[in-house]
KETOR-859656 format. One record per residue (C-alpha): chain; residue number from 0; x, y, z. Coordinates in pm, whole numbers, padded with zeros to 5 digits. Layout:
% KETOR-859656
SITE   chain   resi        u        v        w
SITE       A    NUM        X        Y        Z
...
% end
This chain:
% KETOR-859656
SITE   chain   resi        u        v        w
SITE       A      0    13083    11552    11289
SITE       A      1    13129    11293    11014
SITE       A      2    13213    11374    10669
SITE       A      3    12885    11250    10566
SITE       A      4    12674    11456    10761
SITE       A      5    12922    11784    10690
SITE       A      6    12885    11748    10313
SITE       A      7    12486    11607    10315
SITE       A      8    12379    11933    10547
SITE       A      9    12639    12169    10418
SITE       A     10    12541    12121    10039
SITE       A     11    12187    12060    10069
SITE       A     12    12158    12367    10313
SITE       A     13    12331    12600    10074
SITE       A     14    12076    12498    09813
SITE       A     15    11762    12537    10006
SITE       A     16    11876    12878    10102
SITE       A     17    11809    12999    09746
SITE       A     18    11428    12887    09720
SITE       A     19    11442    13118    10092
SITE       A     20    11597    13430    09945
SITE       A     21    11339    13357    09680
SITE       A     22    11048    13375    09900
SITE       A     23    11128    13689    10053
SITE       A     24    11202    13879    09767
SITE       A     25    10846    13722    09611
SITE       A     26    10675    13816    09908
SITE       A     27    10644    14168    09815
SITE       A     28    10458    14076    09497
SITE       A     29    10244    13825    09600
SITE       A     30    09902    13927    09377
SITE       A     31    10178    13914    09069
SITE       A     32    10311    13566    09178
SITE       A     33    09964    13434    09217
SITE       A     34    09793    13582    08852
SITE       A     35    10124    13453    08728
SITE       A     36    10121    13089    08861
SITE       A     37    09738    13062    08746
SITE       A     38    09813    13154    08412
SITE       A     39    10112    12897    08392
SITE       A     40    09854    12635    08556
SITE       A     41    09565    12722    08298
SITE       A     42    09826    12678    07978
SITE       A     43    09869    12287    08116
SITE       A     44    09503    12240    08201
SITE       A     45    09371    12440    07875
SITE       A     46    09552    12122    07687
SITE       A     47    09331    11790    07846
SITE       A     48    09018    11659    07666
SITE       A     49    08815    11762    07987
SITE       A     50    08928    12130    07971
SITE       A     51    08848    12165    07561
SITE       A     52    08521    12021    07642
SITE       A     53    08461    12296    07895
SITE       A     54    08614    12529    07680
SITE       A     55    08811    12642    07917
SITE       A     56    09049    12946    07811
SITE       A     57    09415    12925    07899
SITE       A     58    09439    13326    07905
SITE       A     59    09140    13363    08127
SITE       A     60    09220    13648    08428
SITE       A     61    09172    13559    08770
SITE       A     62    08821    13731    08783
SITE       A     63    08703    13509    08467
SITE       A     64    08849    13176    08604
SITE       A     65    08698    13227    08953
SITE       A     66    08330    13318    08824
SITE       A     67    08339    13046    08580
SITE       A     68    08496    12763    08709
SITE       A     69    08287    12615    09049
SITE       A     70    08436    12527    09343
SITE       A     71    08517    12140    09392
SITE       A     72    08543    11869    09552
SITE       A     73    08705    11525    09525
SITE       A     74    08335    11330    09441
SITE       A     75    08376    11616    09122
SITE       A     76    08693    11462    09002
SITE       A     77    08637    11068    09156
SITE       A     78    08522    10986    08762
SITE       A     79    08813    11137    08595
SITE       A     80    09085    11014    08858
SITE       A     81    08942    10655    08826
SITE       A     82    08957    10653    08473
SITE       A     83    09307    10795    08455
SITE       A     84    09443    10544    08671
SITE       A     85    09292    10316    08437
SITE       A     86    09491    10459    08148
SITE       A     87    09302    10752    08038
SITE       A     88    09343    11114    08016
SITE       A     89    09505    11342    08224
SITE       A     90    09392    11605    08413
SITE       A     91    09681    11873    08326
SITE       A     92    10003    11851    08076
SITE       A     93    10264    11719    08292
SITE       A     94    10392    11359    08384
SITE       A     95    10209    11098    08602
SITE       A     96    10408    11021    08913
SITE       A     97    10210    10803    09098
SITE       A     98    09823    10811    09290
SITE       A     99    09847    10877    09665
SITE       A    100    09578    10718    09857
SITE       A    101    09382    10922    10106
SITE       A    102    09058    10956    10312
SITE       A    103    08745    11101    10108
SITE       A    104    08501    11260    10345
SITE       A    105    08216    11059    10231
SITE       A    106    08408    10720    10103
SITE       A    107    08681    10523    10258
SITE       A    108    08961    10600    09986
SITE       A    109    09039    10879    09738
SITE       A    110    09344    10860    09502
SITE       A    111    09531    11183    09441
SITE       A    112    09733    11204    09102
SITE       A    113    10070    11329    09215
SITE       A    114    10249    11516    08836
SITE       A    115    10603    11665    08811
SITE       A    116    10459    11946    08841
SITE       A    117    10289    11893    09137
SITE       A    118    10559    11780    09313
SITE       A    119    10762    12051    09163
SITE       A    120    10520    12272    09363
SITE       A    121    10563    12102    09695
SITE       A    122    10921    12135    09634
SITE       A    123    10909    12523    09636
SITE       A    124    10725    12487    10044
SITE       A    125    10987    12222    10125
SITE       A    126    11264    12472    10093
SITE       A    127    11257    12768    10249
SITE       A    128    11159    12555    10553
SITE       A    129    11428    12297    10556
SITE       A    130    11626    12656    10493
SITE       A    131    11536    12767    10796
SITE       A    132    11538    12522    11015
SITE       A    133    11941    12511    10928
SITE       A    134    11952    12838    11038
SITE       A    135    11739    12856    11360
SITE       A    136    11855    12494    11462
SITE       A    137    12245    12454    11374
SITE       A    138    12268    12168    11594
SITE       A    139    12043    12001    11373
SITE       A    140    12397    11955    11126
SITE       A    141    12521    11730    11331
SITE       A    142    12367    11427    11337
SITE       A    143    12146    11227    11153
SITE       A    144    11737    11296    11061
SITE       A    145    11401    11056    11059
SITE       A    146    11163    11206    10843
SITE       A    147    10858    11031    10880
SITE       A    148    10751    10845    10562
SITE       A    149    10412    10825    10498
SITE       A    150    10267    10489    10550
SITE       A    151    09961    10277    10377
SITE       A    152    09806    10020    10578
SITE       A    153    09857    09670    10496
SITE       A    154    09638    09531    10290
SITE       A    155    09701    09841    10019
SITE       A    156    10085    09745    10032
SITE       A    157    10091    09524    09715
SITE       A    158    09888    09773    09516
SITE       A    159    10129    10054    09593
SITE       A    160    10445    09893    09537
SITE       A    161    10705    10088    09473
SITE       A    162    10522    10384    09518
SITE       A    163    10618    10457    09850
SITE       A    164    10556    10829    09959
SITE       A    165    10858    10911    10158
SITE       A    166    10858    11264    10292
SITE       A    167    11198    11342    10126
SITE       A    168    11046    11250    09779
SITE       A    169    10883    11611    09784
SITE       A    170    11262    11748    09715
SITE       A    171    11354    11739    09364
SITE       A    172    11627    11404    09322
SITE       A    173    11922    11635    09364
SITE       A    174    11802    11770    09689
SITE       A    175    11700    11462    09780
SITE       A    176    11952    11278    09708
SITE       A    177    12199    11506    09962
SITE       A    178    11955    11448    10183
SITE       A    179    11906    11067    10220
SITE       A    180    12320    11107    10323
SITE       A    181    12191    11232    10622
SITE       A    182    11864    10970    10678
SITE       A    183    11845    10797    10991
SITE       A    184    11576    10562    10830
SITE       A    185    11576    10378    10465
SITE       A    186    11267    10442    10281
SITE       A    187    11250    10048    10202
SITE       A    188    11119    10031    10551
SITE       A    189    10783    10109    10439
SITE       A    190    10831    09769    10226
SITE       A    191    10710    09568    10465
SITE       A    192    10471    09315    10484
SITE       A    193    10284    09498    10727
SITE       A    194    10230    09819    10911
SITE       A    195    10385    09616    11263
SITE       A    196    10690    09552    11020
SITE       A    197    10770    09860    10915
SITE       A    198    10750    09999    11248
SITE       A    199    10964    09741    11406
SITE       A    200    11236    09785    11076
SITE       A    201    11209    10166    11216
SITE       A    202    11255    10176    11562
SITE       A    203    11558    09941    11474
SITE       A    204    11750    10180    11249
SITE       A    205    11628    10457    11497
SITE       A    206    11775    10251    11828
SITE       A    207    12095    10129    11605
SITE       A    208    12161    10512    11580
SITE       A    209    12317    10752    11854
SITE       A    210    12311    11023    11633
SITE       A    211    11980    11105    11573
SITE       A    212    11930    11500    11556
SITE       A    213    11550    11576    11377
SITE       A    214    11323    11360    11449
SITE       A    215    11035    11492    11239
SITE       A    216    10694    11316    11238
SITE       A    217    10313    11463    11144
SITE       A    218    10098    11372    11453
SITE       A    219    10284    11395    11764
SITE       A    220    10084    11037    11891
SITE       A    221    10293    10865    11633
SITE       A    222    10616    10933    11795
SITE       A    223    10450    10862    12130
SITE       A    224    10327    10517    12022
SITE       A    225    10672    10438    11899
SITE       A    226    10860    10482    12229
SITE       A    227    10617    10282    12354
SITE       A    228    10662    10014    12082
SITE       A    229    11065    10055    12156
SITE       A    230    10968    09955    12555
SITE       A    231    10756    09660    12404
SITE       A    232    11022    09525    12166
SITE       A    233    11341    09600    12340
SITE       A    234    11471    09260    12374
SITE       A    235    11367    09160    12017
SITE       A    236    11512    09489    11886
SITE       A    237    11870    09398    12138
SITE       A    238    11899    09068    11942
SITE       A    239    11864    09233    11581
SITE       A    240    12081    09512    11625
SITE       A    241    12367    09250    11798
SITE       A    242    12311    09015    11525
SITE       A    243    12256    09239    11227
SITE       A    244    11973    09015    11157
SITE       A    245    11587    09024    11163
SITE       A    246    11516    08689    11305
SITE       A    247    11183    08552    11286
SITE       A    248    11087    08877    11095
SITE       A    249    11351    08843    10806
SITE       A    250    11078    08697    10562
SITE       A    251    10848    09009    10619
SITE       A    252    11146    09226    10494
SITE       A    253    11319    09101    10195
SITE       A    254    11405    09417    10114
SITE       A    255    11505    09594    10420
SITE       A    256    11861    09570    10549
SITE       A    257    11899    09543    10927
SITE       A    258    12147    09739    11109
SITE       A    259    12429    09584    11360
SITE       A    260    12495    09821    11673
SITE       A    261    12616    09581    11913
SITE       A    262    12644    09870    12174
SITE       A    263    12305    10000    12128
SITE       A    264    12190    09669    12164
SITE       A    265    12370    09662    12497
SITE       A    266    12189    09964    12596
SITE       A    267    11902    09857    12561
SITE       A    268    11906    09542    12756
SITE       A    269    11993    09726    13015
SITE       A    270    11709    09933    13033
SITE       A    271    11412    09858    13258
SITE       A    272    11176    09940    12978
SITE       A    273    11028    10314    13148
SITE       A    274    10987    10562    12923
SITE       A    275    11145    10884    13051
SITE       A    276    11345    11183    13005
SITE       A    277    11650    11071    13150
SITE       A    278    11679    10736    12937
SITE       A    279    11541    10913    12578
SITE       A    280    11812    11165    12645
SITE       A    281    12081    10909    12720
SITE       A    282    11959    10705    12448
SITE       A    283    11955    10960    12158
SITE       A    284    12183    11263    12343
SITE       A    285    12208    11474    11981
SITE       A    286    11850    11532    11942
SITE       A    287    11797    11906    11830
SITE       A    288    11497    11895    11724
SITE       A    289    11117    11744    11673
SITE       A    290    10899    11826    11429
SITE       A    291    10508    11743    11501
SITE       A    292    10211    11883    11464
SITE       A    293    10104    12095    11797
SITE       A    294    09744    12251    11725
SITE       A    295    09378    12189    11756
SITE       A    296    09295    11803    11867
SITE       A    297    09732    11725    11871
SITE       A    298    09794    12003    12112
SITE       A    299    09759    11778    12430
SITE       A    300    09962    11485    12247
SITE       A    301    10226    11724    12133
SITE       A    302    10229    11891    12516
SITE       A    303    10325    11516    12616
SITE       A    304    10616    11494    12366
SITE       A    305    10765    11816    12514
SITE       A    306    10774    11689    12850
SITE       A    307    10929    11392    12757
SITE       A    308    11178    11558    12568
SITE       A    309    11222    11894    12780
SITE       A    310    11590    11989    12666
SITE       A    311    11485    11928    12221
SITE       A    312    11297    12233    12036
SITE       A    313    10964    12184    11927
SITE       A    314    10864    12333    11632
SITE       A    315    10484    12248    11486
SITE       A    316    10389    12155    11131
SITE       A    317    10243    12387    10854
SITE       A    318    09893    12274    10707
SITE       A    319    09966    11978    10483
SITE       A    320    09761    11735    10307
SITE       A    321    09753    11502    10049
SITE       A    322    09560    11758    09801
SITE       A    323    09848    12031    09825
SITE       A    324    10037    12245    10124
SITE       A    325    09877    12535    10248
SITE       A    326    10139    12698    10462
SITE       A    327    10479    12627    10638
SITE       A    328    10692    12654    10919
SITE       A    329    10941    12968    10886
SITE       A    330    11060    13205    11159
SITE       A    331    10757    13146    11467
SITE       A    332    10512    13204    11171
SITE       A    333    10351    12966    10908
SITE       A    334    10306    13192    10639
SITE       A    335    10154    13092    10289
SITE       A    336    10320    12873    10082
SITE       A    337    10231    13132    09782
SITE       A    338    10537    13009    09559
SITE       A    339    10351    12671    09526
SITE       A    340    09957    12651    09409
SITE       A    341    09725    12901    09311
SITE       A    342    09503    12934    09633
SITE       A    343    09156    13150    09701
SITE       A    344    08998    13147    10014
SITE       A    345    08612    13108    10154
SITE       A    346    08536    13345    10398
SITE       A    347    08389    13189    10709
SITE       A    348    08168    13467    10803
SITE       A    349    08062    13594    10508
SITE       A    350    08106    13306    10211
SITE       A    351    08315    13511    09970
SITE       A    352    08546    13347    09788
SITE       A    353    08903    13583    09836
SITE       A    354    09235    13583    09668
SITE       A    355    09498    13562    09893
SITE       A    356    09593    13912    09840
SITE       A    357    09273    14061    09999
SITE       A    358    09275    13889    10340
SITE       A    359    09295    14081    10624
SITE       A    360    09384    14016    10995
SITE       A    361    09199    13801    11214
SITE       A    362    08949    13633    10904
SITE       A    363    08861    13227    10985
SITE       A    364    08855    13096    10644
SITE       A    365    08824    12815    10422
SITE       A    366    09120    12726    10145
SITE       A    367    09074    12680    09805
SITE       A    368    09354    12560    09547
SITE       A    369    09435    12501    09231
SITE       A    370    09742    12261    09207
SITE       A    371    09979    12123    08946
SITE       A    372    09757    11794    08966
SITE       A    373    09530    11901    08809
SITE       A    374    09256    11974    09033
SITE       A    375    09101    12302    09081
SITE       A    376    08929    12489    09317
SITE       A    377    08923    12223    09556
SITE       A    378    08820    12264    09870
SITE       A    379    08988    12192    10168
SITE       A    380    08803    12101    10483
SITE       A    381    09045    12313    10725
SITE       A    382    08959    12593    10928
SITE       A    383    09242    12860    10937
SITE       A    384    09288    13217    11118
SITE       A    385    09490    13473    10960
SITE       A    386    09719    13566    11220
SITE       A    387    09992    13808    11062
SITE       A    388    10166    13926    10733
SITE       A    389    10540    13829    10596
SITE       A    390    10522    14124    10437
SITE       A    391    10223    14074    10178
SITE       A    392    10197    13710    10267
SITE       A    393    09945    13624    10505
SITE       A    394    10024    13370    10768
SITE       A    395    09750    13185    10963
SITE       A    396    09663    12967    11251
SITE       A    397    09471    12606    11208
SITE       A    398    09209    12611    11388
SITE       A    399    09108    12251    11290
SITE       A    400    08878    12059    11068
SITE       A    401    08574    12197    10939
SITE       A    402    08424    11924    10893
SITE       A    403    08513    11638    11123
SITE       A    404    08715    11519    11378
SITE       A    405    09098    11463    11345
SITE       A    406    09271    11328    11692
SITE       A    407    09562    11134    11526
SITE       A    408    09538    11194    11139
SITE       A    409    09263    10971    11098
SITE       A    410    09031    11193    10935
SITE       A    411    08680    11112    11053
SITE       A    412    08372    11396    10917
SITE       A    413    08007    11400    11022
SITE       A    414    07866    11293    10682
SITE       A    415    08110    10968    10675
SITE       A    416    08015    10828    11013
SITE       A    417    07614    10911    10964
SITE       A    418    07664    10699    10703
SITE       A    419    07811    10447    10888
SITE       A    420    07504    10507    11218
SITE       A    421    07247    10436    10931
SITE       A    422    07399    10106    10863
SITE       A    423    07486    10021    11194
SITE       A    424    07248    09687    11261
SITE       A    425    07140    09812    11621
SITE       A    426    06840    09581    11866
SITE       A    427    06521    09723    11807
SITE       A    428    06537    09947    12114
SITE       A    429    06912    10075    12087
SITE       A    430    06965    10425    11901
SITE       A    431    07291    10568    11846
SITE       A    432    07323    10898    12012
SITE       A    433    07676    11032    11872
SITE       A    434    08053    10886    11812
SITE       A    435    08220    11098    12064
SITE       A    436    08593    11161    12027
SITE       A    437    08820    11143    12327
SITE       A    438    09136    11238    12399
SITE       A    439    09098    10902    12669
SITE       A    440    08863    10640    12568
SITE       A    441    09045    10318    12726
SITE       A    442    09003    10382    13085
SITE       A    443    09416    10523    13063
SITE       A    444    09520    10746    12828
SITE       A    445    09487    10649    12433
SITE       A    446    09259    10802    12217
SITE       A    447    08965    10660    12063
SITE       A    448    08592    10669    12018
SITE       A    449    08283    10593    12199
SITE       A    450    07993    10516    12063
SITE       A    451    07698    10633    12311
SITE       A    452    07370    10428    12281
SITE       A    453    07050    10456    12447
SITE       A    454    06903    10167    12474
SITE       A    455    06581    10004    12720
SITE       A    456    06851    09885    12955
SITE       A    457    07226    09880    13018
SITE       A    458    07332    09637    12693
SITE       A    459    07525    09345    12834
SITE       A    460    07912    09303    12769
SITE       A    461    07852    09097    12474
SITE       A    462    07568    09264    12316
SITE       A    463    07787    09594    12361
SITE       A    464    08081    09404    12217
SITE       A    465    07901    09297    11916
SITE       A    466    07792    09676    11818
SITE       A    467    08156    09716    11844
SITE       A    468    08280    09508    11618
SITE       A    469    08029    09611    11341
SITE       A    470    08147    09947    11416
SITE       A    471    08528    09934    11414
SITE       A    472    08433    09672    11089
SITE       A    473    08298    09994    10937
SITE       A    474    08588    10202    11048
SITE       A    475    08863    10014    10946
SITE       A    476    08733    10062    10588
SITE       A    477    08829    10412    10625
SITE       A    478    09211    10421    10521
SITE       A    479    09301    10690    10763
SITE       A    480    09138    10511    11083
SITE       A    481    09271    10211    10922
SITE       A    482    09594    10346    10953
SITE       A    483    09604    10521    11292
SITE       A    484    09489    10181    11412
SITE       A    485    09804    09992    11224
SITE       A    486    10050    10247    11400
SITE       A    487    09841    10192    11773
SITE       A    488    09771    10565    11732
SITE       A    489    09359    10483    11805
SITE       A    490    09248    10250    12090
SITE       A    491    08974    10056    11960
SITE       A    492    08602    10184    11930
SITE       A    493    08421    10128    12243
SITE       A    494    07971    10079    12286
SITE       A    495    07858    10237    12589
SITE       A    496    07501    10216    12672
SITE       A    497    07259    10375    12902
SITE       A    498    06870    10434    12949
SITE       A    499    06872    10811    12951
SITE       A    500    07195    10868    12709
SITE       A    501    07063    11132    12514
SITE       A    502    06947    11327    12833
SITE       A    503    07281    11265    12983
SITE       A    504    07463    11379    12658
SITE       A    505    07274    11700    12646
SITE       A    506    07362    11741    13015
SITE       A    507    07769    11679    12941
SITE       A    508    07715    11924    12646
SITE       A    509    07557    12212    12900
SITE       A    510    07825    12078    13126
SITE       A    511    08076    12197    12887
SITE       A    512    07953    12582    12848
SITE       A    513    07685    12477    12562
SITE       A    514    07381    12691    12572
SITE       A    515    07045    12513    12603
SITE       A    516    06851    12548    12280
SITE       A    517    07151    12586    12103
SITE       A    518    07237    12224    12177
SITE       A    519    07188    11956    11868
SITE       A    520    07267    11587    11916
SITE       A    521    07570    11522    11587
SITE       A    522    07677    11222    11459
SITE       A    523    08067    11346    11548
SITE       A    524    08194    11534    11832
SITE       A    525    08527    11580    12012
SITE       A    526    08528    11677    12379
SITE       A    527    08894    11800    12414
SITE       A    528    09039    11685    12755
SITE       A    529    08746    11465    12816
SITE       A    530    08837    11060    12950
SITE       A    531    08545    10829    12948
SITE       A    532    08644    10699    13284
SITE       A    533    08578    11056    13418
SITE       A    534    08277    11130    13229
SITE       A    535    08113    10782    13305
SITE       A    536    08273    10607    13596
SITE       A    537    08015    10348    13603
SITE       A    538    08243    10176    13297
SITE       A    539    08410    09918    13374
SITE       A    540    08788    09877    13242
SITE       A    541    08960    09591    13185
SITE       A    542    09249    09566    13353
SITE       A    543    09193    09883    13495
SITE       A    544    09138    09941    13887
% end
């Protein structure tokens, strides 16, 4: 082991054991942790212009704040966000970071103000689960780690310059400081011209090192699409990493030094381009561990990364988003990350609104929190089971979205994409029966969706390919889809047409266990397991036999 690894992992692993011993012993108070933490948020909030307008009280209870205050959603905080990132006021006493971008359910982008605090509160998640990870993977020590960073797509590069929102920037600077000694991957990667540049400046620091022990990413299709990428460009990638140079890409990335591994290059000139297990082991024989998520619509996808990588432990993600973390990996659980926001829950059953300290086994529910940015009561769209207790802390299942569809991370709900079928110029005769969501929409294997159409007659080629352009035009506003389709996460939205469509939808959805009656056409559905090839075999693929 190098002395740069031993002294990154062996300091910064003796660190994050102290925010573990601190959730244990805080895990037998956890209604005292949580009435504590909301009082500490309201004495920041109480401060803004917006709160003395609402007369908010900064030593309001728990039972006071969560009758008086509604529950929210981003379109109640859009005004206030866009006129803080114009200069104005704040939405809580603690220094401005930066604005994330994300996907709004009902618009294409929503910025989320990311405070000290706030990040402060991510920090206390981060922890205990990089804590332990050291301990249930030691192998993990001895090499180095890619922690995904988390991309915007192209065109938003410029207006988020240097802003990048690197996964290790969640750890306060002297954690994360230890831990970029151990980075397989510079975070001026994601300074790239483009989304194509940043993954080729990746999969170039990732070939030029033998090392590699974690190789933690959010959807599993991500690191999937890169090994196929690293098939694609092996010959470009061999001539960068034996020159130390980035060719014809150098003017893309200014700022992005390019490694020289003369015998990785080697290696991969040699190889005949098939991804397997035998080469990925050869090529990176330290890898310990992958990180990915591995539930609802990513099971399948993260099912394929295992078998590719039989001899690596898998361990699945916690329920992260932009707006705050919910829970986190730690010991075959994903427990409540109770340390970090001020969270409530909406009972799916019933619609009660529940601190986290009444839950019970086996409740589907809906999260609520209140976060260091500012924003409170928001509500998630993420359906979660409580599955256990670490000791008062509940820990949960995802079940999924609860309001959309989410194959790769792109984030697509029912209200956003009826918007979209209203505006969707269609021939007089043509009517849009759903998007449907498939885990195969190419005729192989990528994901994607299908627009089904019912129209007089079959559509011809063109007039199908002219639907889906409009379509993916609409799409690609989205900045999630945008995204996915940047990283080749998404095959591109297909039009299939047919006279009876709806009656031939209703018959896939009674095909599928759905009970007549019961059976509504939606504007969004995913049909886990389902390939359009299978379910219409009539479509023709190009390219396919």
């Amino acid at each position: 082991m190098s002395l740069r690894f031993s002294l990154g992992h062996g300091v910064l692993s003796r660190i994050v054991a102290s925010s573990e011993k601190a959730f244990l012993r805080d895990s037998m108070r956890l209604e005292e942790v949580q009435r504590h933490k909301l009082s500490n948020l309201l004495h920041k909030v109480a401060s803004t212009p917006l709160a003395q307008r609402r007369g908010m009280d900064a030593a309001a209870s728990w039972e006071k704040f969560a009758s008086s205050m509604p529950v929210t959603g981003y379109e109640d905080w859009r005004e206030r966000i866009d006129a803080q990132r114009q200069g104005g006021a704040s939405l809580i006493a603690s220094p401005l970071v930066r604005h994330q971008p994300t996907s709004g359910s009902t618009s294409a982008i929503k910025w989320l103000p990311y405070t000290a605090t706030f990040l402060s509160e991510l920090d206390q998640a981060i922890c205990p689960w990089l804590s332990d990870i050291y301990q249930r993977y030691p192998d993990i020590r001895s090499g180095s780690h890619y922690w995904s960073l988390s991309w915007v797509p192209t065109e938003l590069r410029k207006e988020l310059k240097g802003q990048i929102n690197d996964d290790m920037q969640l750890l306060s600077f002297g954690k994360r400081a230890l831990a970029s000694m151990t980075q397989a991957v510079p975070e001026s990667v994601a300074t790239a011209a483009s989304s194509d540049d940043s993954r080729f400046a990746t999969l170039a620091w990732l070939a030029a090192d033998g090392d590699l022990s974690v190789l933690s990413v959010w959807s599993p299709t991500f690191a999937l699409v890169m090994f196929d990428h690293l098939a694609l460009w092996r010959e470009e990638l061999a001539q960068c990493l034996q020159k130390g140079h980035w060719g014809d890409r150098a003017a893309a990335m200014p700022s992005v030094a390019c490694p020289k591994a003369p015998l990785r290059a080697a290696m991969l000139k040699s190889w005949d381009g098939r991804i397997n297990v035998a080469f990925l082991h050869a090529f990176w024989p330290r890898l310990a561990l992958v990180s990915a998520w591995d539930t609802a619509a990513a099971a399948p996808w993260a099912r394929k990364l295992r078998e590719l990588l039989p001899s690596v432990a898998f361990q699945g993600k916690g329920l992260w988003a932009t707006e705050g973390v919910v829970t986190f990996p730690w010991r075959e659980s994903y427990p409540l990350a109770f340390r970090s926001h001020v969270y409530e829950f909406l009972d799916a059953a019933t619609g009660k609104v529940l601190a986290p300290w009444q839950l019970e086994q086996d409740q589907e529910v809906t999260p609520l929190l209140s976060t260091g940015s500012g924003l409170l009561r928001y509500r998630m769209t993420d359906r979660i089971r409580v599955n256990g207790f670490v000791n008062q802390v509940p820990s949960f299942t995802f079940l999924g979205r609860d309001d959309g569809v989410d194959l790769v991370g792109e984030k697509l709900s029912a209200v956003m994409v009826q918007q979209i079928m209203d505006g969707l110029e269609l021939d007089r005769d043509a009517r849009p029966v759903t998007l449907l969501a498939l885990d195969g929409s190419d005729g192989q294997s990528s994901p994607g969706y299908v627009l089904l159409v019912e129209a007089s007659g079959f559509m011809t080629e063109e007039q199908s390919e002219r639907i889906a352009d409009r379509l993916e035009g609409a799409l690609m506003a989205l900045f999630h889809y945008r995204l996915a389709r940047d990283l080749g996460q998404l095959a591109a939205v297909r039009v299939v047409s047919r006279p009876d469509m709806q009656r031939c939808y209703l018959g896939y959805c009674r095909d599928r266990g759905m009970i007549d009656g019961n059976v509504k056409i939606e504007p969004l559905r995913y049909w886990p397991g389902m390939r359009l090839d299978e379910m219409l075999p009539e479509v023709a693929f190009e390219g396919v036999a």
